[in-house]
Each structure stands twice: as C-alpha cells, then as structure tokens.
PDB file of N, CA, C and O in Angstrom:
ATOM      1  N   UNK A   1      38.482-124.095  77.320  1.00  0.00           N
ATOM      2  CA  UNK A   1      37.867-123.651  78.549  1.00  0.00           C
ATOM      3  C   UNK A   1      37.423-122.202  78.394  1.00  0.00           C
ATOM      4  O   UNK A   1      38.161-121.358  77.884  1.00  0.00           O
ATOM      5  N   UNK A   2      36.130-121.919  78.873  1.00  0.00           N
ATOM      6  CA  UNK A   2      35.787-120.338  78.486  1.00  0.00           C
ATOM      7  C   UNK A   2      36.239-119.649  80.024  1.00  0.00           C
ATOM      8  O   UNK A   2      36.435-119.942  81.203  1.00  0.00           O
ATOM      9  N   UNK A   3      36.244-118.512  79.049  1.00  0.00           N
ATOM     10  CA  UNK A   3      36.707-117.080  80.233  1.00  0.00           C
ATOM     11  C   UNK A   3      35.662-115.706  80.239  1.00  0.00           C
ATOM     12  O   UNK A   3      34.983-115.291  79.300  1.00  0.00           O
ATOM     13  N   UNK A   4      35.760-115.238  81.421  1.00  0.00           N
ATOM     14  CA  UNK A   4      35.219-113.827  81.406  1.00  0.00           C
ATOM     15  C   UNK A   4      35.821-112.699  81.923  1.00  0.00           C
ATOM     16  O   UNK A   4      36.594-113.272  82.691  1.00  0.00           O
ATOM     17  N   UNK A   5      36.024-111.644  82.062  1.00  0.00           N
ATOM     18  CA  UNK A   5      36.383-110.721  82.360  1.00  0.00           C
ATOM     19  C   UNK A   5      35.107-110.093  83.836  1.00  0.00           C
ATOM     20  O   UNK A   5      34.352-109.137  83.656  1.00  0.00           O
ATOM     21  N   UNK A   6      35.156-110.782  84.979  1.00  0.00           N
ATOM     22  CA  UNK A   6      34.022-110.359  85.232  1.00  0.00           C
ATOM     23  C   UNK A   6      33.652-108.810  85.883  1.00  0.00           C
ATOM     24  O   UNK A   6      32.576-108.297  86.189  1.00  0.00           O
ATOM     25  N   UNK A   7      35.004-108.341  85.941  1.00  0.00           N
ATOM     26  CA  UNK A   7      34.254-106.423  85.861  1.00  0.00           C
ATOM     27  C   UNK A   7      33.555-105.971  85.350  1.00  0.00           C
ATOM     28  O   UNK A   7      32.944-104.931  85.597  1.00  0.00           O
ATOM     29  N   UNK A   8      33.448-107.117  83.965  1.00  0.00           N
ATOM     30  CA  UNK A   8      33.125-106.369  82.871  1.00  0.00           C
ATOM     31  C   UNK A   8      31.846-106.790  82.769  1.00  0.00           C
ATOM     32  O   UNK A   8      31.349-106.045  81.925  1.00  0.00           O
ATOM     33  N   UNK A   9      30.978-107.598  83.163  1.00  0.00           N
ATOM     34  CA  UNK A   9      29.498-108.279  83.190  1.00  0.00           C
ATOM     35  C   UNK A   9      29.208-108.165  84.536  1.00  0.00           C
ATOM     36  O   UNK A   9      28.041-108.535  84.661  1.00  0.00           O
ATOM     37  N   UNK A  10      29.685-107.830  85.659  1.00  0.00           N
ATOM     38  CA  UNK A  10      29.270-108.245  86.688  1.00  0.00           C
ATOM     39  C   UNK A  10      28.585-106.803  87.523  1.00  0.00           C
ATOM     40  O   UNK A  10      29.309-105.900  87.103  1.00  0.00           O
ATOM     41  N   UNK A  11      27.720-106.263  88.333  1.00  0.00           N
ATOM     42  CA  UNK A  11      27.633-105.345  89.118  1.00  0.00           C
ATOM     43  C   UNK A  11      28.856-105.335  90.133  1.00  0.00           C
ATOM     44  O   UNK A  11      29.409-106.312  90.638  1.00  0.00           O
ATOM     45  N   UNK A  12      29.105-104.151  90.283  1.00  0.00           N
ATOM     46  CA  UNK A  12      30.253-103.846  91.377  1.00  0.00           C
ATOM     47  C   UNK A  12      30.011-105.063  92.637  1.00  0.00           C
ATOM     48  O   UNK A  12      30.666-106.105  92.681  1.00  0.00           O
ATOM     49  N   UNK A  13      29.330-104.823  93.263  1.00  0.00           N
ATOM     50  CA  UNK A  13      28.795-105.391  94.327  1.00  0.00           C
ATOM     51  C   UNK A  13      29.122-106.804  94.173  1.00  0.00           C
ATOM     52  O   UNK A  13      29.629-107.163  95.235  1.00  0.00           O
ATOM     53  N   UNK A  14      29.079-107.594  93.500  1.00  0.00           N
ATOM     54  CA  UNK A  14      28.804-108.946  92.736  1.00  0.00           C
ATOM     55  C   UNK A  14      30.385-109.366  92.102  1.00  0.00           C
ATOM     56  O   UNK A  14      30.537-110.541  91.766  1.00  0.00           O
ATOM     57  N   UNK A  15      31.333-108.582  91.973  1.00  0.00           N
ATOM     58  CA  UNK A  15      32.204-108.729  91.210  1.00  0.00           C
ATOM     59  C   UNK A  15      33.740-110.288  92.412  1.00  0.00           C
ATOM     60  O   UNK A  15      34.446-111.253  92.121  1.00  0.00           O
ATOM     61  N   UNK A  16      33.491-109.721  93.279  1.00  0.00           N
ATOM     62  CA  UNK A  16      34.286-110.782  94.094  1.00  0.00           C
ATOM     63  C   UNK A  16      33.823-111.674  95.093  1.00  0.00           C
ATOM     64  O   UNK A  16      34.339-111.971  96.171  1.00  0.00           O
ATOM     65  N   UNK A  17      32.544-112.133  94.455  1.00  0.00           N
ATOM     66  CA  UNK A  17      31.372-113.565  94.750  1.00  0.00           C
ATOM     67  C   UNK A  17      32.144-114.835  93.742  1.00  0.00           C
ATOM     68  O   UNK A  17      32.807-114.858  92.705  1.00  0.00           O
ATOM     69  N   UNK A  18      31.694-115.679  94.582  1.00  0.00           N
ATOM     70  CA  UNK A  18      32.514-116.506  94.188  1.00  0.00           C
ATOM     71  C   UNK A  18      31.248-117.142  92.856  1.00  0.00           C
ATOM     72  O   UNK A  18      30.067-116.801  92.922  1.00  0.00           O
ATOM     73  N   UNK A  19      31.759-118.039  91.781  1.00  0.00           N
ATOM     74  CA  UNK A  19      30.554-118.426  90.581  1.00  0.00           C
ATOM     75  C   UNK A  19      29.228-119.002  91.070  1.00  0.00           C
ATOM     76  O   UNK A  19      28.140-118.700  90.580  1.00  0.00           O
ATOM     77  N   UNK A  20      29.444-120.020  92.272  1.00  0.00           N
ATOM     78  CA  UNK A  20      27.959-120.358  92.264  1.00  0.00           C
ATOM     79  C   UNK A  20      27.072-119.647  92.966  1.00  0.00           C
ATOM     80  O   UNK A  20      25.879-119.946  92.934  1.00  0.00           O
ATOM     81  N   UNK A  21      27.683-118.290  93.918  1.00  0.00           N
ATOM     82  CA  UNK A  21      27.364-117.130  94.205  1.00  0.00           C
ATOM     83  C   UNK A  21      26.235-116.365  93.126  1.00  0.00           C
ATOM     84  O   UNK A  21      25.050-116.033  93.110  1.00  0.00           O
ATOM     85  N   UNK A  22      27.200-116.335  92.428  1.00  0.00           N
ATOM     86  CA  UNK A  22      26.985-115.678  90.771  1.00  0.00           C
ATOM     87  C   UNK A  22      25.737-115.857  90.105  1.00  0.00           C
ATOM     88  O   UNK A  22      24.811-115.116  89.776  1.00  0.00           O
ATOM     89  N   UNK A  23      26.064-117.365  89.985  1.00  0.00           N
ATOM     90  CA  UNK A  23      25.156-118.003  89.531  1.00  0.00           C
ATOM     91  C   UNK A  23      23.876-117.936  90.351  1.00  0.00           C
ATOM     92  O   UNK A  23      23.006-117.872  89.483  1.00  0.00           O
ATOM     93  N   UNK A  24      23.479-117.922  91.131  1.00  0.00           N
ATOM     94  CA  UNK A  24      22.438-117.769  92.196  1.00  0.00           C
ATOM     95  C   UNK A  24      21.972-116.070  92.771  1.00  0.00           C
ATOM     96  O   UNK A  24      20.991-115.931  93.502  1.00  0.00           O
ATOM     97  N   UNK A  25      22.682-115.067  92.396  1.00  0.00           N
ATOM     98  CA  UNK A  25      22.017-114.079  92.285  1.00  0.00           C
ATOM     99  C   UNK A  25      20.686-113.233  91.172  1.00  0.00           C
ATOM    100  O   UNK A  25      20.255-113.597  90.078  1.00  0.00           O
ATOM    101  N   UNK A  26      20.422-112.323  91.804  1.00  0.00           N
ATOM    102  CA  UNK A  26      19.699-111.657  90.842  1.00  0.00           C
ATOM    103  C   UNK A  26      20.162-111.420  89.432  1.00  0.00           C
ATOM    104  O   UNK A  26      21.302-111.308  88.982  1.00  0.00           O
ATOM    105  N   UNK A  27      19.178-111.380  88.945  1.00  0.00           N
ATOM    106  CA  UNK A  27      19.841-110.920  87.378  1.00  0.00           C
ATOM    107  C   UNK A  27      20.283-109.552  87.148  1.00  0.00           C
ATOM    108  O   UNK A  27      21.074-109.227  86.261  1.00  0.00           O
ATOM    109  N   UNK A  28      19.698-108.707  88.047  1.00  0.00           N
ATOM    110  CA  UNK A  28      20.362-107.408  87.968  1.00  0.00           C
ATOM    111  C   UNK A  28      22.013-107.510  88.824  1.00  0.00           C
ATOM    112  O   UNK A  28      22.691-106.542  89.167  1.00  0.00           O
ATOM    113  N   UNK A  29      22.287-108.692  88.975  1.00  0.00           N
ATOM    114  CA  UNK A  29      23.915-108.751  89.237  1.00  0.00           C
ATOM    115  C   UNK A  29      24.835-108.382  88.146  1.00  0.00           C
ATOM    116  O   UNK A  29      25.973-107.912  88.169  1.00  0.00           O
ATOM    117  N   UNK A  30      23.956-108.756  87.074  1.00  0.00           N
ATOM    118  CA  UNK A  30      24.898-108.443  85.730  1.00  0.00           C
ATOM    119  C   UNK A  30      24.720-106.835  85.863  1.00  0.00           C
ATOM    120  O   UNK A  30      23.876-106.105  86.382  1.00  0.00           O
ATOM    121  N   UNK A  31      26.141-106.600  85.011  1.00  0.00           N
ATOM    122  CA  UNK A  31      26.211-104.917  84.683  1.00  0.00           C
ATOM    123  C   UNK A  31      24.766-104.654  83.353  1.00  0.00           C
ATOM    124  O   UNK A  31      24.294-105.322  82.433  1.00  0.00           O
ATOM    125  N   UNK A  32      24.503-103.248  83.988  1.00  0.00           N
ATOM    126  CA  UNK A  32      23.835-103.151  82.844  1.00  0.00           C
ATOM    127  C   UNK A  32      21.928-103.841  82.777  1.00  0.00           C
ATOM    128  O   UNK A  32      21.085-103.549  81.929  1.00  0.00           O
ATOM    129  N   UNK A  33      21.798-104.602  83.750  1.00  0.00           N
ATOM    130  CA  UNK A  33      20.831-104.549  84.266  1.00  0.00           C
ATOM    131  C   UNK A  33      19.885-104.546  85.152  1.00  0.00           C
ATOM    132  O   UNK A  33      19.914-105.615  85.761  1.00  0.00           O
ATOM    133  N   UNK A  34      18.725-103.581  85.666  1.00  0.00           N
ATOM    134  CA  UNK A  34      18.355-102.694  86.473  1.00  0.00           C
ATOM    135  C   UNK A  34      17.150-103.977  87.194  1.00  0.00           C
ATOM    136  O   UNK A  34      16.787-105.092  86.820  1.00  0.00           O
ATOM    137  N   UNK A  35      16.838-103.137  88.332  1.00  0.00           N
ATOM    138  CA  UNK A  35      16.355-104.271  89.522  1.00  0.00           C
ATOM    139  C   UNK A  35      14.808-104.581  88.575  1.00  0.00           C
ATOM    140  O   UNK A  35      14.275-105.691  88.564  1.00  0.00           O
ATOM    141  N   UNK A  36      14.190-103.221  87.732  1.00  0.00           N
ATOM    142  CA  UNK A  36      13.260-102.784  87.191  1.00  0.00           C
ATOM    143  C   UNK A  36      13.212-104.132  85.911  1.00  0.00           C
ATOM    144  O   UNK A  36      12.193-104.747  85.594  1.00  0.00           O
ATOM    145  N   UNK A  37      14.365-104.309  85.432  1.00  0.00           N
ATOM    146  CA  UNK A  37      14.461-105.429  84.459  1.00  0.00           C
ATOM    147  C   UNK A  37      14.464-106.511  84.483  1.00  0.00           C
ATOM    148  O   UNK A  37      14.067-107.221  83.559  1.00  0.00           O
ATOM    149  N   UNK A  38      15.219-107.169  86.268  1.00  0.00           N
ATOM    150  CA  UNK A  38      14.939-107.996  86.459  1.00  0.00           C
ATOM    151  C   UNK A  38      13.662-108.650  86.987  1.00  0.00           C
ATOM    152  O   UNK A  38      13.223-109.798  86.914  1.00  0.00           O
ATOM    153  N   UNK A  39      13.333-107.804  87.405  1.00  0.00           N
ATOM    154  CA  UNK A  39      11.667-108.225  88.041  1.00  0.00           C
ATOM    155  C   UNK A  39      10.655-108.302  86.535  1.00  0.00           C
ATOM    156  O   UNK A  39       9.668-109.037  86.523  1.00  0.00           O
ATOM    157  N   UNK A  40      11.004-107.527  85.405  1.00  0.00           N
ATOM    158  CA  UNK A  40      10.044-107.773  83.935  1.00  0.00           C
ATOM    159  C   UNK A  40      10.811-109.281  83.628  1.00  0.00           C
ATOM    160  O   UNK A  40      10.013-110.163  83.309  1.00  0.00           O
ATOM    161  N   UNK A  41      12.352-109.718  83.688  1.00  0.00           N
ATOM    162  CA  UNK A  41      12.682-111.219  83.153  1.00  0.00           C
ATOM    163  C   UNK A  41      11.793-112.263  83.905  1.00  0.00           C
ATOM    164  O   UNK A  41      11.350-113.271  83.354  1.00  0.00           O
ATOM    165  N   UNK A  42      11.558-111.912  85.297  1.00  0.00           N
ATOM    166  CA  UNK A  42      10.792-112.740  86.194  1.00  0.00           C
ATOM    167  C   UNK A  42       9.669-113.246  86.421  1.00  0.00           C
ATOM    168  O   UNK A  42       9.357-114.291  86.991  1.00  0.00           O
ATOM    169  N   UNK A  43       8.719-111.979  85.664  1.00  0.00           N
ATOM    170  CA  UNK A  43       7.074-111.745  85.183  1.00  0.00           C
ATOM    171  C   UNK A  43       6.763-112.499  83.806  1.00  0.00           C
ATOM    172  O   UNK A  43       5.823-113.260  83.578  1.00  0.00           O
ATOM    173  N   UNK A  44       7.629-112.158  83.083  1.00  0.00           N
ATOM    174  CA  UNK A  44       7.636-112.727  81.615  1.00  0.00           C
ATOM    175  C   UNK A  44       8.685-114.092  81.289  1.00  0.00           C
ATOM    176  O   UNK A  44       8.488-114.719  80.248  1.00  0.00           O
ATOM    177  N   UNK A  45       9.605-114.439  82.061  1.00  0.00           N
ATOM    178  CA  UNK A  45       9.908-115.938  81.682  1.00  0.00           C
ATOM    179  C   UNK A  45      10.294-117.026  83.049  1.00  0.00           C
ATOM    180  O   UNK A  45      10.654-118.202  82.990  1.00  0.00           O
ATOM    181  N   UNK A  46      10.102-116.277  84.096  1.00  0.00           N
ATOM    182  CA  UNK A  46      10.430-116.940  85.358  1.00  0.00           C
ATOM    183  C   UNK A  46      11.250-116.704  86.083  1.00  0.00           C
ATOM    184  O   UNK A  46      11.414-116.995  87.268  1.00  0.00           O
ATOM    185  N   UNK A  47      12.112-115.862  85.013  1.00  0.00           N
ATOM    186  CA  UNK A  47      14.386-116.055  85.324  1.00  0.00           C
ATOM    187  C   UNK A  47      14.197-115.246  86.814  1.00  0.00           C
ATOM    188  O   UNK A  47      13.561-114.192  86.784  1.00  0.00           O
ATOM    189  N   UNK A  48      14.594-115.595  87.766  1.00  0.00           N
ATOM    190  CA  UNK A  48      15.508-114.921  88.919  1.00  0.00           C
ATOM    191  C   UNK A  48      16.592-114.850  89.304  1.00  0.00           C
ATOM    192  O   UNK A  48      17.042-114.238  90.273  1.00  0.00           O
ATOM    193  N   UNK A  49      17.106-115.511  88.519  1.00  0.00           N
ATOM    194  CA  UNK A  49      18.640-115.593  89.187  1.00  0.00           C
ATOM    195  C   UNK A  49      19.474-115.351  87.601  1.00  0.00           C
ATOM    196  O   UNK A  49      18.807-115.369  86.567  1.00  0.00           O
ATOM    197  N   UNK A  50      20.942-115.135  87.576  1.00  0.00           N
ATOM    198  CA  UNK A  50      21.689-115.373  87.060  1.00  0.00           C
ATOM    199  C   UNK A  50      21.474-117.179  85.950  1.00  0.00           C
ATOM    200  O   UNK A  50      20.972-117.641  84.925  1.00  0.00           O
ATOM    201  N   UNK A  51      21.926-117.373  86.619  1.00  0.00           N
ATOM    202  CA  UNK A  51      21.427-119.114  86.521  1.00  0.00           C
ATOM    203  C   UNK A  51      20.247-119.394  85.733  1.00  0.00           C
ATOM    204  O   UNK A  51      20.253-120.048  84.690  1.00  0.00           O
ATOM    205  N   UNK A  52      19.502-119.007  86.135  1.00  0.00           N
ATOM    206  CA  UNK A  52      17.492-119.265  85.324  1.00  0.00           C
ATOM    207  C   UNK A  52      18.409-118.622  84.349  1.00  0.00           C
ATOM    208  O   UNK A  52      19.401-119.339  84.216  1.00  0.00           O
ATOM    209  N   UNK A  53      18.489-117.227  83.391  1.00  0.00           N
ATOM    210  CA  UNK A  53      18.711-116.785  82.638  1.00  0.00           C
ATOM    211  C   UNK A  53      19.670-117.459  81.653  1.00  0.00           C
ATOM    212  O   UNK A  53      19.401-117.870  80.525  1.00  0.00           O
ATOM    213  N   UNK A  54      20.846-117.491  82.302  1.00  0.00           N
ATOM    214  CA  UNK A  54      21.694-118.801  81.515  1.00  0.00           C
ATOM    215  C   UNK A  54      20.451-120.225  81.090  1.00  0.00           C
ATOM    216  O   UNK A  54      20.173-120.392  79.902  1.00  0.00           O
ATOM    217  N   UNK A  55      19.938-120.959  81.956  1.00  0.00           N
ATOM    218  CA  UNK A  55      19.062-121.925  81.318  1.00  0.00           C
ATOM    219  C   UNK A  55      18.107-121.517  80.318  1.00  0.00           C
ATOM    220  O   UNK A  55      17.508-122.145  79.444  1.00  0.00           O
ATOM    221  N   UNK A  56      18.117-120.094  80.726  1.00  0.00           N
ATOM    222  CA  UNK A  56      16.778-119.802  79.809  1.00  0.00           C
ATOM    223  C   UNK A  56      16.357-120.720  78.360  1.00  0.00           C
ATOM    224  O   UNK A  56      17.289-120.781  77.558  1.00  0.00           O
ATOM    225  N   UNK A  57      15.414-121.243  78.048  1.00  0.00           N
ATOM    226  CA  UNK A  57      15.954-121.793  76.123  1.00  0.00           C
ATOM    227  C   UNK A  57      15.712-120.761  75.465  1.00  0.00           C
ATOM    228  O   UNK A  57      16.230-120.805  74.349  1.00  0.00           O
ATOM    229  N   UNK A  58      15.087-119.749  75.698  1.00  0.00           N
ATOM    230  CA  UNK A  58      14.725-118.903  74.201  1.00  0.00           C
ATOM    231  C   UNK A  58      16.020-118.085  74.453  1.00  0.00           C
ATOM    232  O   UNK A  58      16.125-117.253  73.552  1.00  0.00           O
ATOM    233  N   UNK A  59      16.913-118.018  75.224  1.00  0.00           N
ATOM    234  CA  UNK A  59      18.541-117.679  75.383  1.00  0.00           C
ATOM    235  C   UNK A  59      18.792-118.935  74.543  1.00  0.00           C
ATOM    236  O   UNK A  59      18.217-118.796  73.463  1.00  0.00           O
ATOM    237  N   UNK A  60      19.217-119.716  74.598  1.00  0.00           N
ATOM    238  CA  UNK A  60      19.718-120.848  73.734  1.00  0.00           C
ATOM    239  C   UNK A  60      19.604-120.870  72.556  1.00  0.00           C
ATOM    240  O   UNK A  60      20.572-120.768  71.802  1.00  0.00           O
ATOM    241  N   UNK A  61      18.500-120.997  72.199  1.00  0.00           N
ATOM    242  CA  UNK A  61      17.818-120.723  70.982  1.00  0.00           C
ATOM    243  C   UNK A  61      18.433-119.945  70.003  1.00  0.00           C
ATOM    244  O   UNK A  61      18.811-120.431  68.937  1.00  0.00           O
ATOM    245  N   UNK A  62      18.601-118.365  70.395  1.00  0.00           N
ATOM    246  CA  UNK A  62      19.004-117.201  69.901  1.00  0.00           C
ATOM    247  C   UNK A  62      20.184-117.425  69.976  1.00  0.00           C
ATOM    248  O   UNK A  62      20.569-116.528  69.224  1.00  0.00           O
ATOM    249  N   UNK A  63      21.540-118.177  70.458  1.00  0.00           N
ATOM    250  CA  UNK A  63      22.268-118.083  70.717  1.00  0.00           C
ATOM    251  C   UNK A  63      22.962-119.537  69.329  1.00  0.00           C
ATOM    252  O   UNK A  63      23.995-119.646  68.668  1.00  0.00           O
ATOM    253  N   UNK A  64      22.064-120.124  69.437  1.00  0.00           N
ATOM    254  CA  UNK A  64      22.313-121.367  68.456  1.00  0.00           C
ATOM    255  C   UNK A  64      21.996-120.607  67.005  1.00  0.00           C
ATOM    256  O   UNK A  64      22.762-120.821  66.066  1.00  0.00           O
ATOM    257  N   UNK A  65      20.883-119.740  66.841  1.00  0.00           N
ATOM    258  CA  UNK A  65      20.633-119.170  65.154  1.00  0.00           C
ATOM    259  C   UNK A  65      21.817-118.287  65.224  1.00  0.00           C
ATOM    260  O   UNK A  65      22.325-118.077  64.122  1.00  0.00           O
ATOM    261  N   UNK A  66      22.579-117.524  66.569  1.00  0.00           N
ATOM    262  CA  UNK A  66      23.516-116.625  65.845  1.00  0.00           C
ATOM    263  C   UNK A  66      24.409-117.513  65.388  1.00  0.00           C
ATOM    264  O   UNK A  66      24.807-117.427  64.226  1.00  0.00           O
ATOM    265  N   UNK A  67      24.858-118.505  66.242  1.00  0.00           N
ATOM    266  CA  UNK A  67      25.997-119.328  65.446  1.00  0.00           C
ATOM    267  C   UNK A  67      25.854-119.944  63.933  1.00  0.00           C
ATOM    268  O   UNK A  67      26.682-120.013  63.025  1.00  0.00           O
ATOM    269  N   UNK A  68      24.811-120.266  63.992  1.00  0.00           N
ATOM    270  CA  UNK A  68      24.729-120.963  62.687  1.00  0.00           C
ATOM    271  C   UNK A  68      24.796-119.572  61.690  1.00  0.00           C
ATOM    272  O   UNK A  68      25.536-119.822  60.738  1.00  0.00           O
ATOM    273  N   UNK A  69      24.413-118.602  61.643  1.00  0.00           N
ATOM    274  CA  UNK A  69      24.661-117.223  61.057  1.00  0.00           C
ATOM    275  C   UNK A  69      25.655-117.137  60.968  1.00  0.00           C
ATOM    276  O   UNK A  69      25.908-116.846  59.799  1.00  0.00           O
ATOM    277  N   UNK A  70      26.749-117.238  61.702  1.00  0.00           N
ATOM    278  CA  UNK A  70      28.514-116.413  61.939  1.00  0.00           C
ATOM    279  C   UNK A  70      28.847-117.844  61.090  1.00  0.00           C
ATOM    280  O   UNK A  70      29.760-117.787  60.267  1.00  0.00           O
ATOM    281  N   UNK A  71      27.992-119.364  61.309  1.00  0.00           N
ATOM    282  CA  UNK A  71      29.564-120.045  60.159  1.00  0.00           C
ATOM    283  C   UNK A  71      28.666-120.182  58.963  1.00  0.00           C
ATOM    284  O   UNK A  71      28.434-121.306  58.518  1.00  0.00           O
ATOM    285  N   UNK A  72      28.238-119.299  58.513  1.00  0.00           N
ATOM    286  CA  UNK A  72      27.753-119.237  56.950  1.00  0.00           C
ATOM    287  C   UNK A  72      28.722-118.560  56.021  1.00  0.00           C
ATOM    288  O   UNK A  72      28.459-118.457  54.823  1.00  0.00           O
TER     289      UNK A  72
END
C-alpha cells in the first residue's frame, strides 16, 4: 500500500483536505507549485486539477523509463 507524507507535497492550505479533495484541486495545491505554473500545465496539457496531472500519460511515461532505468 503506498504512503505520503502530505506536509511534505501538499500546500499549507490543502494539507487537511480530505484525498478526493486533493485529488480535485488545483495543481498549485502541491508544494512547490505556483498558480503561474499551474495555469502553463493547463495551456500546454489540459491538467487542472491534481488528478488530470496524476492521469497525465507523458507523467506515466517518464515515470515507466525511470523505472526501467533504476532495475538495470
């Protein structure tokens, strides 16, 4: 079962929302990224939410070549 630490990814604000909360916010909910960034993820791949971003595939994608990298 996976875990997160979510102080640690989450904007203050955002931190004691419950997941599908989470999941359904802005992407600038995450720490670390700005309202300015989320509105460029939105222009350039659609993502608005938390959620879109997780579906994202070219997230997937990148996420499948690192693995196959780390068990080489």
């Amino acid at each position: 079962m996976a875990s997160i630490d979510l102080d640690k990814v989450l904007d203050k604000a955002w931190a004691d929302k419950s997941l599908p909360e989470v999941l359904a916010a802005p992407v600038s909910a995450l720490k670390g990224v700005s309202d300015r960034q989320g509105e460029l993820l939105r222009e350039a791949f659609g993502v608005k939410t938390v959620g879109d971003l997780a579906d994202l595939k070219f997230v997937s994608w990148a996420k499948a070549l690192a693995a196959l990298d780390a068990a080489k």
